[in-house]
N, C-alpha and C positions, 0 to 999 in steps of 0.2 A: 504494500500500500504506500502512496505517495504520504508524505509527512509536510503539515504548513505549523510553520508560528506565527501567531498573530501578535508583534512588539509592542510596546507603548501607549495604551489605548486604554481608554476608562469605557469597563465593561459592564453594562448595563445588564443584571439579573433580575427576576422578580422581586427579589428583597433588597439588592443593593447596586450601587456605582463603586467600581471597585478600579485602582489603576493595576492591570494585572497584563500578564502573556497569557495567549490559549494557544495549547496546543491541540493542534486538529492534523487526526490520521484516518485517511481516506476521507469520507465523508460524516466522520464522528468527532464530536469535540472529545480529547482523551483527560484533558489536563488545564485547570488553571492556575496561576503562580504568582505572587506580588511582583510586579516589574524591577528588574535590577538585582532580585531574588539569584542565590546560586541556584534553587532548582531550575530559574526561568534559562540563567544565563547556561547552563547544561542541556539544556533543549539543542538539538540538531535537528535541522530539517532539511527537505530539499527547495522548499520555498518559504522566505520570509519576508513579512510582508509589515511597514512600516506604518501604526494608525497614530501614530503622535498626533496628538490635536483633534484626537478623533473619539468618535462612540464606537462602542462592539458591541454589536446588540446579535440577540439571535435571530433565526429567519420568522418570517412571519407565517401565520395559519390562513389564511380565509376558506372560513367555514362554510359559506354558502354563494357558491357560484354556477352559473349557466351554459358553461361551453356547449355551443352549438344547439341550444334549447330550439325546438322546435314549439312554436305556439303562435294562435291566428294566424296561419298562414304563410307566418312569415318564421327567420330561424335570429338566434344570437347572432347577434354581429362576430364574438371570438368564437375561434377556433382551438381544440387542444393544443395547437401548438403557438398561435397566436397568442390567447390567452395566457399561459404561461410563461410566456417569451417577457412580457409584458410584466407578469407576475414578480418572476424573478430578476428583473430591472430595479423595481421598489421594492425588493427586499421579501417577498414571501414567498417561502420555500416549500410551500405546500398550500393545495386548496380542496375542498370539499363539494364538489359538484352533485347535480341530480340526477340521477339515472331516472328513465319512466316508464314504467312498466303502462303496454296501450291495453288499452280499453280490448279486453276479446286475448290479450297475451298473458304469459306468464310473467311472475317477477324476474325468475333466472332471464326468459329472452330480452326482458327491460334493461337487465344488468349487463348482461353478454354484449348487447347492443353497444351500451357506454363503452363498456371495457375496448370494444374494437375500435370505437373513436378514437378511444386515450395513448392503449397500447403502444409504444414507440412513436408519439407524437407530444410527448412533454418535456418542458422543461425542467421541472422539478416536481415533487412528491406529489401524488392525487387518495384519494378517495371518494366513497361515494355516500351520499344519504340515498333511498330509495323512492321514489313518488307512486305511491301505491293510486291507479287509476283505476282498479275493478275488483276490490273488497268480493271476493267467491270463497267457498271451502279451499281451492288448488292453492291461492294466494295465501292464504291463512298458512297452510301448512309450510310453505317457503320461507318463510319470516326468519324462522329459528335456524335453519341452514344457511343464508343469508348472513345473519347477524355473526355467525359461525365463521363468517368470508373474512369478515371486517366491514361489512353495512353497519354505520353508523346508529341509523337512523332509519324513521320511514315518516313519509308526509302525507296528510290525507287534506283535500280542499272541503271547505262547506261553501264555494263559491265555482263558477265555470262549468255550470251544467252541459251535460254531452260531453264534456272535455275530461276533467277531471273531479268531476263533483262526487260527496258521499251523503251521505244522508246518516243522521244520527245514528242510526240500526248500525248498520255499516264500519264507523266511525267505531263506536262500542264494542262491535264486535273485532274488530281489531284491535286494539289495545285490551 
């Protein structure tokens, strides 16, 4: 695995601003070290990369996004690889898109569907929430296999009838 140090830079965690080195091997942060520190100044890498004057912040999540959502006729403007591209310019290293199971399908071909959009078309990390469109026994039973994949989530509309709508029955019966 390639090895980077990140030098001189106040590293932004959820609890604190810290003036510290990170080290990062392959795509894992392994290590962080008070700057000027002999653990930090023991680091070897094959890239180091100088943040004096700078923040280190980690990548960002966004949790809910639409690559290439198909809705009224029309589609998302991004693309998996677009969107991404994009993503990972302002710093977020991972999103959480919708997959949509249609009206008359299964959830797996709702999911399988995304999955072939995504596959080899990102820039950085994906997952999926699942947009459940036809609340039946088959769907019901998928949930828990699913959820098993790494499906976040599942969304259900009380809004877009014909489209995505559920009706309280529905709704209840799924959760």
């Amino acid at each position: 695995m390639t090895t980077t140090v990140i030098r001189n830079g106040l590293v932004i965690t959820a609890a604190d601003e810290i003036a510290a080195d990170v080290l990062v091997d392959g795509e894992a942060v392994v290590a962080l070290a008070a700057t000027g520190s002999a653990v930090a100044q023991g680091w070897n890498a094959a890239t180091i990369i100088d943040a004096s004057g700078m923040y280190v912040v980690p990548g960002g999540v966004d949790a809910h996004t639409h690559m290439e959502m198909p809705f009224g006729g029309t589609y998302a403007a991004d693309t998996f690889e677009t969107g991404t591209r994009a993503a990972a310019w302002g710093g977020t290293t991972t999103i959480v898109d919708f997959a949509i199971q249609q009206v008359g399908g299964s959830l797996r071909e709702g999911l399988d569907a995304w999955h072939a959009k995504a596959d080899g078309n990102c820039a950085i990390d994906y997952a999926f929430h699942m947009i459940m469109a036809d609340v039946n026994e088959g769907s019901l039973k998928e949930m828990e296999a699913l959820v098993g994949e790494g499906v976040t989530s599942f969304k259900l509309f009380m809004a877009y009838p014909g489209v995505f709508y559920s009706d309280d029955g529905k709704i209840l019966r799924a959760l």
